[in-house]
Backbone bond lengths (Angstrom), bond angles and torsions (degrees), N, CA, C in turn:
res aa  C-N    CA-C-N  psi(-1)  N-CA   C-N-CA  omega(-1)  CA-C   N-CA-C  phi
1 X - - - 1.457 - - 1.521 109.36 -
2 X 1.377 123.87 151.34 1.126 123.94 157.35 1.041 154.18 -0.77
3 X 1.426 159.45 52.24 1.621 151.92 -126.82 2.133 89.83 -50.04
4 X 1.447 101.20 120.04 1.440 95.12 156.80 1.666 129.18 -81.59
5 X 1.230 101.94 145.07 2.175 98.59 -170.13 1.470 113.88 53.41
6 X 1.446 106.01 48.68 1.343 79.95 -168.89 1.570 120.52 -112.51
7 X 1.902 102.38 40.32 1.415 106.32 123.81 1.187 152.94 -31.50
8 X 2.101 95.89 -53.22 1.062 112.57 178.62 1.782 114.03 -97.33
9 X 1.150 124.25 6.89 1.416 118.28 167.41 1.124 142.53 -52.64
10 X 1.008 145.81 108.59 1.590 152.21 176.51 1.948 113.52 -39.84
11 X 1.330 97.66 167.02 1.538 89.59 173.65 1.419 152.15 -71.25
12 X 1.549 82.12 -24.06 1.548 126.36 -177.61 1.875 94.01 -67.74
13 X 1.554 120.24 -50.18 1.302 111.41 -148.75 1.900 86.14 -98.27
14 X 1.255 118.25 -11.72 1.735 102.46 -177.59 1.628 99.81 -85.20
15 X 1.724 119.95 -21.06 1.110 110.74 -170.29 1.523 98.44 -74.96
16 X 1.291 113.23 -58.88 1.683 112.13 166.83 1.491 116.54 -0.61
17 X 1.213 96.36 -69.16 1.878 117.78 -157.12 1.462 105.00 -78.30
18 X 1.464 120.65 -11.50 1.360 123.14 179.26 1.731 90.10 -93.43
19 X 1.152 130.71 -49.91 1.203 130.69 -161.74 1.518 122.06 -67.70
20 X 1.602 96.91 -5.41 1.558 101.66 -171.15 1.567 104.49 -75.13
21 X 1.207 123.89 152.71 1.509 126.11 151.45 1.273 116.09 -70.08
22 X 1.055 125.66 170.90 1.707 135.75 164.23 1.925 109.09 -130.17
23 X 1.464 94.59 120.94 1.649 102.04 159.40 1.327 137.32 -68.02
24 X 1.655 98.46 -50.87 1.591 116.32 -163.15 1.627 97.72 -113.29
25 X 1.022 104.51 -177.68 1.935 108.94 -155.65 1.822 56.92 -102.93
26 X 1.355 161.55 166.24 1.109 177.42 171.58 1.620 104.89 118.11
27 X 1.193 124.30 -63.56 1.838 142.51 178.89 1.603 86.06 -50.38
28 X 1.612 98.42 -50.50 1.648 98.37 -149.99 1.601 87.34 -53.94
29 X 1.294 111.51 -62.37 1.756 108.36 -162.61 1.351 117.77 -69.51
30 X 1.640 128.01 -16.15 1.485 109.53 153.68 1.435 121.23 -97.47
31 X 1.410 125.16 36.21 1.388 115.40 175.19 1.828 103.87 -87.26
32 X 1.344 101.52 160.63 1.217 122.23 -160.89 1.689 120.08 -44.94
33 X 1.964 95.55 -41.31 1.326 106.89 -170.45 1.207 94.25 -75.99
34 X 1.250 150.59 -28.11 1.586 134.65 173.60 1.549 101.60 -62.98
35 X 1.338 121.27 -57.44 1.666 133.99 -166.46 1.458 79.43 -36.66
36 X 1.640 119.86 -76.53 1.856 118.97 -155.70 1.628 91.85 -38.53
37 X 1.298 99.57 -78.34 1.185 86.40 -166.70 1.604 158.87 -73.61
38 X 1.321 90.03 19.26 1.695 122.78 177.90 1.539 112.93 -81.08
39 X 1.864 83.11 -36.89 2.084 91.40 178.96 1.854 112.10 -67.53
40 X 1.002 95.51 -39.15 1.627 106.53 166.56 1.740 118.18 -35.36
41 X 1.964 87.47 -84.36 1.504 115.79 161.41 1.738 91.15 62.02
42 X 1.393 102.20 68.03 1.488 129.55 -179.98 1.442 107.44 -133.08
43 X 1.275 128.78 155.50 1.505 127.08 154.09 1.783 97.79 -140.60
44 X 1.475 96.36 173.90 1.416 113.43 156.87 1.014 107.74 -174.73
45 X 1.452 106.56 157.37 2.216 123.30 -169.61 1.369 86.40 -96.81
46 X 1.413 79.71 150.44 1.260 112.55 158.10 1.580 121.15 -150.26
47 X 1.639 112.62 130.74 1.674 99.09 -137.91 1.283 134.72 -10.51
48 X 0.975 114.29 87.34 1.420 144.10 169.83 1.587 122.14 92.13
49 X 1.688 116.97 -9.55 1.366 132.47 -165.72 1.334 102.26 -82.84
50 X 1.601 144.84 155.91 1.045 118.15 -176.60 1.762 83.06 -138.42
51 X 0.855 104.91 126.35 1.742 116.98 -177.69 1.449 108.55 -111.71
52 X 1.852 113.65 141.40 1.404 122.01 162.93 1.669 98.59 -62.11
53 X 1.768 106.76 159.64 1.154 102.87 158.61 1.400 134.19 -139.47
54 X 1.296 138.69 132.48 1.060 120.47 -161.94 1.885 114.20 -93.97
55 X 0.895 98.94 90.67 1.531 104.40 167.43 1.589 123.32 -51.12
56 X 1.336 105.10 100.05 1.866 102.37 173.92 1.734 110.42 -52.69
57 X 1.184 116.94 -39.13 1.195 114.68 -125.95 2.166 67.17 -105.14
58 X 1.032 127.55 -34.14 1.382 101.13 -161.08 2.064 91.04 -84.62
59 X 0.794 129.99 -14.41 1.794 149.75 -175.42 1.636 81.69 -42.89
60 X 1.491 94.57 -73.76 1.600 101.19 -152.02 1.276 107.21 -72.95
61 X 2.039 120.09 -30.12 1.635 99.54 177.34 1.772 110.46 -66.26
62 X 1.450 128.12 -4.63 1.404 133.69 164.81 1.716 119.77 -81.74
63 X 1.033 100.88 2.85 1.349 121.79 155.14 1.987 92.43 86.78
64 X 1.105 113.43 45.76 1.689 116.11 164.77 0.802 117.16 -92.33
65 X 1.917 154.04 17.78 0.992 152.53 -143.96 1.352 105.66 -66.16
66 X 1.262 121.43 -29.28 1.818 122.19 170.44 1.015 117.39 -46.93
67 X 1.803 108.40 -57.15 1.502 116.20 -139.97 1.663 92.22 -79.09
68 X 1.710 110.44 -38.30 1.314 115.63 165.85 1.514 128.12 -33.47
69 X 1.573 112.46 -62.47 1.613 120.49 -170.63 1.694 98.27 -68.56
70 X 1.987 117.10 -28.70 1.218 100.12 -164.41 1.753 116.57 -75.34
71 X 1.480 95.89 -10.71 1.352 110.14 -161.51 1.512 105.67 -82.30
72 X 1.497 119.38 -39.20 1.536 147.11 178.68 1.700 96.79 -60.88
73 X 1.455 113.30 -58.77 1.462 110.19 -171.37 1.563 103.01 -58.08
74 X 1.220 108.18 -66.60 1.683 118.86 -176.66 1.539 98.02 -35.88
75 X 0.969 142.86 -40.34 1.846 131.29 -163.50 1.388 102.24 -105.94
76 X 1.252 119.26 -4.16 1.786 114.17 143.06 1.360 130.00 -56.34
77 X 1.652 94.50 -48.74 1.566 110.82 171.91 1.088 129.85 -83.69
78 X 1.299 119.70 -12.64 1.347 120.67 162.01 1.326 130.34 -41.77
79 X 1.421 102.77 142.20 1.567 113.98 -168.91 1.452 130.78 -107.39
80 X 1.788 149.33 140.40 1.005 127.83 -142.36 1.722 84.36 -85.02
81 X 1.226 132.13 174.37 1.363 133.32 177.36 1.628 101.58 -86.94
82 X 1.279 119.85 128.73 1.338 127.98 165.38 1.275 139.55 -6.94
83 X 1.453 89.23 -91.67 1.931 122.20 163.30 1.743 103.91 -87.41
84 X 0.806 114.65 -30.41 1.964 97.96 -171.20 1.808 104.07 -120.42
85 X 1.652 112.72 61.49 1.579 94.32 175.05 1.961 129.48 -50.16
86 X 1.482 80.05 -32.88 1.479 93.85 -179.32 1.293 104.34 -96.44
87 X 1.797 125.88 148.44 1.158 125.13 -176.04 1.260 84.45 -112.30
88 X 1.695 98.44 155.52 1.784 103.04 -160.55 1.734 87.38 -108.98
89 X 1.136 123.76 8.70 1.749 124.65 -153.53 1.792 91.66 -1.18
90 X 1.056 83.81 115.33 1.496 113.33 163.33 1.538 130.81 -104.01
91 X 1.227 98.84 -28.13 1.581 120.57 177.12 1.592 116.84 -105.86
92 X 1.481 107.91 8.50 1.660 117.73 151.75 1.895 108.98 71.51
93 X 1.395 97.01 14.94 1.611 100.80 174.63 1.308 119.25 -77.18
94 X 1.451 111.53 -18.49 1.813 108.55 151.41 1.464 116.00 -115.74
95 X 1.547 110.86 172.81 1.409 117.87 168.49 1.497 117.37 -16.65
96 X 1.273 126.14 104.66 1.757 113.78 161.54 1.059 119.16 -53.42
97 X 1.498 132.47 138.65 1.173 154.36 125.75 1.304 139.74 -71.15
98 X 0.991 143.02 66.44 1.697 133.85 -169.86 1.488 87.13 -58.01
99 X 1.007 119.11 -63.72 1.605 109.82 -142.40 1.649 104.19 -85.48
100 X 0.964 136.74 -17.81 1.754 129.59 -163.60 1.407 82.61 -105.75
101 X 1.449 144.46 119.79 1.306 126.29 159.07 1.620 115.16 -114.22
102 X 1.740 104.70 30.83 1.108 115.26 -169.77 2.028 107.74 -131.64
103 X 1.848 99.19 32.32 1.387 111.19 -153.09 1.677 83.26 -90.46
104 X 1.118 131.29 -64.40 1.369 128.64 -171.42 1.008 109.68 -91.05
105 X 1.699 92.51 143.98 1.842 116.09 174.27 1.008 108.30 -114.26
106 X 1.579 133.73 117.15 1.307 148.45 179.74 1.443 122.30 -82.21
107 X 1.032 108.78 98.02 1.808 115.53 -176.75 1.527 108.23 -101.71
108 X 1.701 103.90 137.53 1.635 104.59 158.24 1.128 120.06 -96.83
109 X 1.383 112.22 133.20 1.401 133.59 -169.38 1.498 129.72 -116.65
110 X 1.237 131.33 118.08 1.613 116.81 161.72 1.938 94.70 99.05
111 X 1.381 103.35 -51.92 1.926 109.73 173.76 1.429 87.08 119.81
112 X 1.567 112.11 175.53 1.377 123.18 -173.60 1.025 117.05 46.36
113 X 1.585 142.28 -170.04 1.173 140.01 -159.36 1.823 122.28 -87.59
114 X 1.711 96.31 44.27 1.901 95.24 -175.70 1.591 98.52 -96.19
115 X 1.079 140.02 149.75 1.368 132.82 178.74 1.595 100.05 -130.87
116 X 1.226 118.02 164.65 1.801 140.00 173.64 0.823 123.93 -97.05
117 X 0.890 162.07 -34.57 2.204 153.18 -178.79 1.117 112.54 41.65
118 X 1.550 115.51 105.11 1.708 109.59 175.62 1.361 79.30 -115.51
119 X 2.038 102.23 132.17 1.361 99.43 150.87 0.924 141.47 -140.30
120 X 1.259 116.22 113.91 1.672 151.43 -149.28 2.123 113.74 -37.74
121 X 1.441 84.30 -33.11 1.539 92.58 179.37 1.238 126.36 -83.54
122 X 1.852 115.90 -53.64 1.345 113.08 160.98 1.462 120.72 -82.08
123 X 1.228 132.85 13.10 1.265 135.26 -144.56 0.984 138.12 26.88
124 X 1.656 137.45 41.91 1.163 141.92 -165.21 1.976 108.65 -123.16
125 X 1.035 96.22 158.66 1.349 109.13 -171.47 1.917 113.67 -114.50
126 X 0.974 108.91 160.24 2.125 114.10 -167.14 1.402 88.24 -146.28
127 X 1.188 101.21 159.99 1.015 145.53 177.27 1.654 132.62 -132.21
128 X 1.650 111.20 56.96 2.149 88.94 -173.23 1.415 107.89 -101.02
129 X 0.968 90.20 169.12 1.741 109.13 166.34 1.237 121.58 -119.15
130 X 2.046 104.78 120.92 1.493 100.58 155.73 1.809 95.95 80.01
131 X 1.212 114.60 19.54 1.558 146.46 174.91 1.728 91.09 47.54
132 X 1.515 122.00 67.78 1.456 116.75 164.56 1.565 92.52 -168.16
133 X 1.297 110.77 -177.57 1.142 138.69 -176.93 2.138 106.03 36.49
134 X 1.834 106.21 74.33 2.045 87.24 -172.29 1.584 78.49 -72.42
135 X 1.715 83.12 -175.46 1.470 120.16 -175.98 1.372 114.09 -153.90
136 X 1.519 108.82 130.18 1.178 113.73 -169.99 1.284 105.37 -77.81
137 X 1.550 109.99 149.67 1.457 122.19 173.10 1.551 130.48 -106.91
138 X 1.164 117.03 109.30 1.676 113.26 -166.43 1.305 103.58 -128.23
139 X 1.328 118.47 168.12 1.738 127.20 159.57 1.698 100.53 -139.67
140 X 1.657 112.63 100.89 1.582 119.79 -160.13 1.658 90.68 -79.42
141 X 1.097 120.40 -16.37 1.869 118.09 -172.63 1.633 107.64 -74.32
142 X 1.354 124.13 105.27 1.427 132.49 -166.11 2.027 114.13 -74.94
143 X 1.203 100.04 97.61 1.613 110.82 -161.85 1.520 122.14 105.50
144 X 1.769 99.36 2.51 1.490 85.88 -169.25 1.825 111.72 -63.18
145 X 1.356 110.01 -164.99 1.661 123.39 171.06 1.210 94.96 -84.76
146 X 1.340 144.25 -25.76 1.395 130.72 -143.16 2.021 95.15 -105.98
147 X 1.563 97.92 -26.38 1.772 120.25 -162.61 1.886 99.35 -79.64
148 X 1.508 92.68 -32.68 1.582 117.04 176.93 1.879 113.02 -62.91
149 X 0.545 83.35 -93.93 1.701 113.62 160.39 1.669 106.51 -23.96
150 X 1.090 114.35 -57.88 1.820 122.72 155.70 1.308 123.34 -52.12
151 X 1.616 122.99 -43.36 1.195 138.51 165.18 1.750 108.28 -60.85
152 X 1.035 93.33 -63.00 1.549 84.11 167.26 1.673 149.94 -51.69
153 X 1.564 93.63 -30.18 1.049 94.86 152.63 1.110 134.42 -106.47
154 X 1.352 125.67 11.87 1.628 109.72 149.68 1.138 131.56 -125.08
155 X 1.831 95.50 48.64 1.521 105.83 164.54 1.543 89.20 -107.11
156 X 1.077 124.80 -41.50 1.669 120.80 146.66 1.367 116.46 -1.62
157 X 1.015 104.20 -78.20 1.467 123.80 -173.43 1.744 108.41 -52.04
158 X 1.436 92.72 -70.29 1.588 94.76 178.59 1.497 130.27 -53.68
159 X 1.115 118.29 -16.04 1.762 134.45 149.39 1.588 105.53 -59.28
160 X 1.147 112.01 -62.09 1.448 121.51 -179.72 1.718 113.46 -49.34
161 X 1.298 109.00 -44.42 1.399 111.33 -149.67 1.994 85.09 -85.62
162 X 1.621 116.67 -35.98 1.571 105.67 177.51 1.101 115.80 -57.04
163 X 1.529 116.06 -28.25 1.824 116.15 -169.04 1.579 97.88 -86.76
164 X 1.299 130.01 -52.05 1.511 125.98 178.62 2.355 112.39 -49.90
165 X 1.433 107.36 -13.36 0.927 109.85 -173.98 1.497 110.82 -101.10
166 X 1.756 96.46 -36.27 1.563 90.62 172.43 1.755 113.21 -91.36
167 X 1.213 128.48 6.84 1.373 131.94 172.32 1.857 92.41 -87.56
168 X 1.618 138.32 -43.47 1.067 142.59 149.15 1.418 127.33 -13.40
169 X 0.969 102.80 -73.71 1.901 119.65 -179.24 0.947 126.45 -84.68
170 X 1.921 110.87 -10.14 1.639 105.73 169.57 1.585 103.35 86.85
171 X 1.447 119.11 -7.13 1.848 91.98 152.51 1.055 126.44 -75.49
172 X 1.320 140.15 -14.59 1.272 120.00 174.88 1.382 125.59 -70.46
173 X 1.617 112.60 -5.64 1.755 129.02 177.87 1.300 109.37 -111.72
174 X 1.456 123.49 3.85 1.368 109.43 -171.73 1.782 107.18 -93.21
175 X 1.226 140.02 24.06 1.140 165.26 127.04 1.542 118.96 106.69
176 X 2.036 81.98 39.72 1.960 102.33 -179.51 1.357 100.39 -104.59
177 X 1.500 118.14 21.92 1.549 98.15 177.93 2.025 78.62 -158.99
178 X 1.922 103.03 142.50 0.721 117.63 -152.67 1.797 85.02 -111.56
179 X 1.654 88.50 145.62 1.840 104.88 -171.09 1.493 110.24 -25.24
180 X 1.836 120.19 -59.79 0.709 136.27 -164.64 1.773 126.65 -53.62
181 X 1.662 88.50 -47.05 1.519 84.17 148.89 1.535 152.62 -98.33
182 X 1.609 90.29 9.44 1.901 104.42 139.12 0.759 118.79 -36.72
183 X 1.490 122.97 -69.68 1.101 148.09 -158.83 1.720 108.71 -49.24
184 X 1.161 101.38 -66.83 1.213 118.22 175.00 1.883 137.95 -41.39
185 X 2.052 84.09 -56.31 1.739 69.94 147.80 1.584 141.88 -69.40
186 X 1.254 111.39 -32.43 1.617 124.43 160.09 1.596 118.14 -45.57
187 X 1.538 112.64 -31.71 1.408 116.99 175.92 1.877 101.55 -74.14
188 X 1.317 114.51 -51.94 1.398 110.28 -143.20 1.915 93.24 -94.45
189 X 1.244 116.54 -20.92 1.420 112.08 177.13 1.206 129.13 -81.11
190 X 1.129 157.44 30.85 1.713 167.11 -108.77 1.847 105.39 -67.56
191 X 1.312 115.10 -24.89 1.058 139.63 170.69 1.931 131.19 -66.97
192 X 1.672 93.24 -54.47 1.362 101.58 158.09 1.501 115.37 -78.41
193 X 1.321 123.03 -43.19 1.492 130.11 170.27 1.293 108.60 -35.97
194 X 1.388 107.52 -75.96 2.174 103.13 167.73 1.288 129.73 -39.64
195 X 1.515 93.54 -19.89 1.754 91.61 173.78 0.819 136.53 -49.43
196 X 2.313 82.60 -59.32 1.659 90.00 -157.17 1.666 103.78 -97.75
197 X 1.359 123.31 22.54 1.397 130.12 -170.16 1.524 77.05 -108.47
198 X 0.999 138.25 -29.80 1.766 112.38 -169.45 1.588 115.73 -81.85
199 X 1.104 81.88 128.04 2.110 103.16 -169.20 1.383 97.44 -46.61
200 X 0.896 131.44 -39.45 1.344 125.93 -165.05 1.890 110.54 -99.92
201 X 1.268 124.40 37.62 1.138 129.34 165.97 1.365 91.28 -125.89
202 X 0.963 141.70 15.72 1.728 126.90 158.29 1.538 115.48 71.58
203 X 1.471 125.56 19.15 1.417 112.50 157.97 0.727 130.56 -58.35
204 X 1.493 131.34 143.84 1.798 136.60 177.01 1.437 89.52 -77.43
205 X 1.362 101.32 158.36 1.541 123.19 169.55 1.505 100.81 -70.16
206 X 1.268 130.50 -29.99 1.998 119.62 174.84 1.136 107.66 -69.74
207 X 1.774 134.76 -27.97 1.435 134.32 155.94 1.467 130.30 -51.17
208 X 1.318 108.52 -35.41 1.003 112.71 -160.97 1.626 107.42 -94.30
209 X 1.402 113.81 -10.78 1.885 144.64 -168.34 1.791 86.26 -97.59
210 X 1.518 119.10 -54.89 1.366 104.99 -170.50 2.034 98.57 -75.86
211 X 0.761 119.12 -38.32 1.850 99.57 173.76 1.637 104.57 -80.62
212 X 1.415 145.08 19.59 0.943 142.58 142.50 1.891 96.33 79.85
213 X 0.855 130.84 55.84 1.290 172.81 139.65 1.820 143.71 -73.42
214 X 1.329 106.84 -23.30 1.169 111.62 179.89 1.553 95.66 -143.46
């Protein structure tokens, strides 16, 4: 059901309500990530896709300032996905690509089944839950903290998404870039760093020795 007041909700109980699964198309339609974005009750296309959107910046002039900061913190912490950095959209819920199959970066977010979409080409960022319904992410207030804070993180990203592409294709080993500044992106990216330290993305221990890591 619905988060009740959940103006006034804490972090603990919005993370809850993001973390839940849904069985029945009923859960599905009162879970939280629809609620955010129902309060909005915005869309916009994008060649031809037409996405809800969640506006930071109109959240908080509706007095969400929680759900706002909780949503901003959570996509700080977000994590690159393990096994699938790149999302292959297969099921055509964003822009197709035949040819770039290295356009989205798939982050876990919030816990349970909410995922991230950075995408690298138009520069825009998603939000789905429970791998259905993304949601676009905006802050329409020009200078706001919330518009800031968005900017920031997906210039984040776009640092992230060159190093996940050149750790991808094998330039960073083809012996045009010197250990040291391995090293370096692994120091300054916190994002790729979690990557390639997480056991379950399959680095060799000589990968993890050339970014100075193991």
């Amino acid at each position: 059901m619905p988060v009740k007041d959940l103006d006034k909700a804490a972090d603990s109980n919005i993370r809850s309500a993001y973390e839940q699964d849904y069985k029945t198309d009923k859960e599905k339609r009162d879970h939280v990530h629809r609620q955010v974005y129902g309060l909005v009750n915005r869309t916009q296309t994008i060649t031809g896709i037409v996405y809800p959107v969640i506006d930071l910046s109109l959240l908080k002039t509706l007095k969400y300032s929680n759900v706002v900061v909780f949503l901003i913190k959570s996509f700080k912490a977000a994590g690159v996905r393990p096994d699938t950095p790149f999302h292959m959209n297969s099921e055509s819920k964003y822009p197709v690509d035949a040819v770039n199959t290295e356009r989205y970066v798939e982050y876990n977010v919030i816990g349970g089944g909410m995922r991230l979409i950075y995408d690298a080409t138009s520069v825009n960022l998603f939000l789905s839950a429970h791998y259905s319904d993304p949601a676009l992410l905006t802050a329409s207030s020009v200078d706001s903290e919330e518009q800031l804070e968005l900017n920031d993180i997906m210039t984040s990203q776009r640092v992230t998404h060159k190093n996940l592409v050149g750790h991808s294709n094998g330039t960073y080993f083809d012996g045009s870039y010197e250990d040291e500044r391995l090293i370096s992106f692994a120091r300054s990216d916190p994002a790729f760093r979690g990557w390639l330290q997480n056991k379950n993305s399959g680095q060799f221990k000589s990968t993890l020795e050339r970014y100075g890591l193991a």
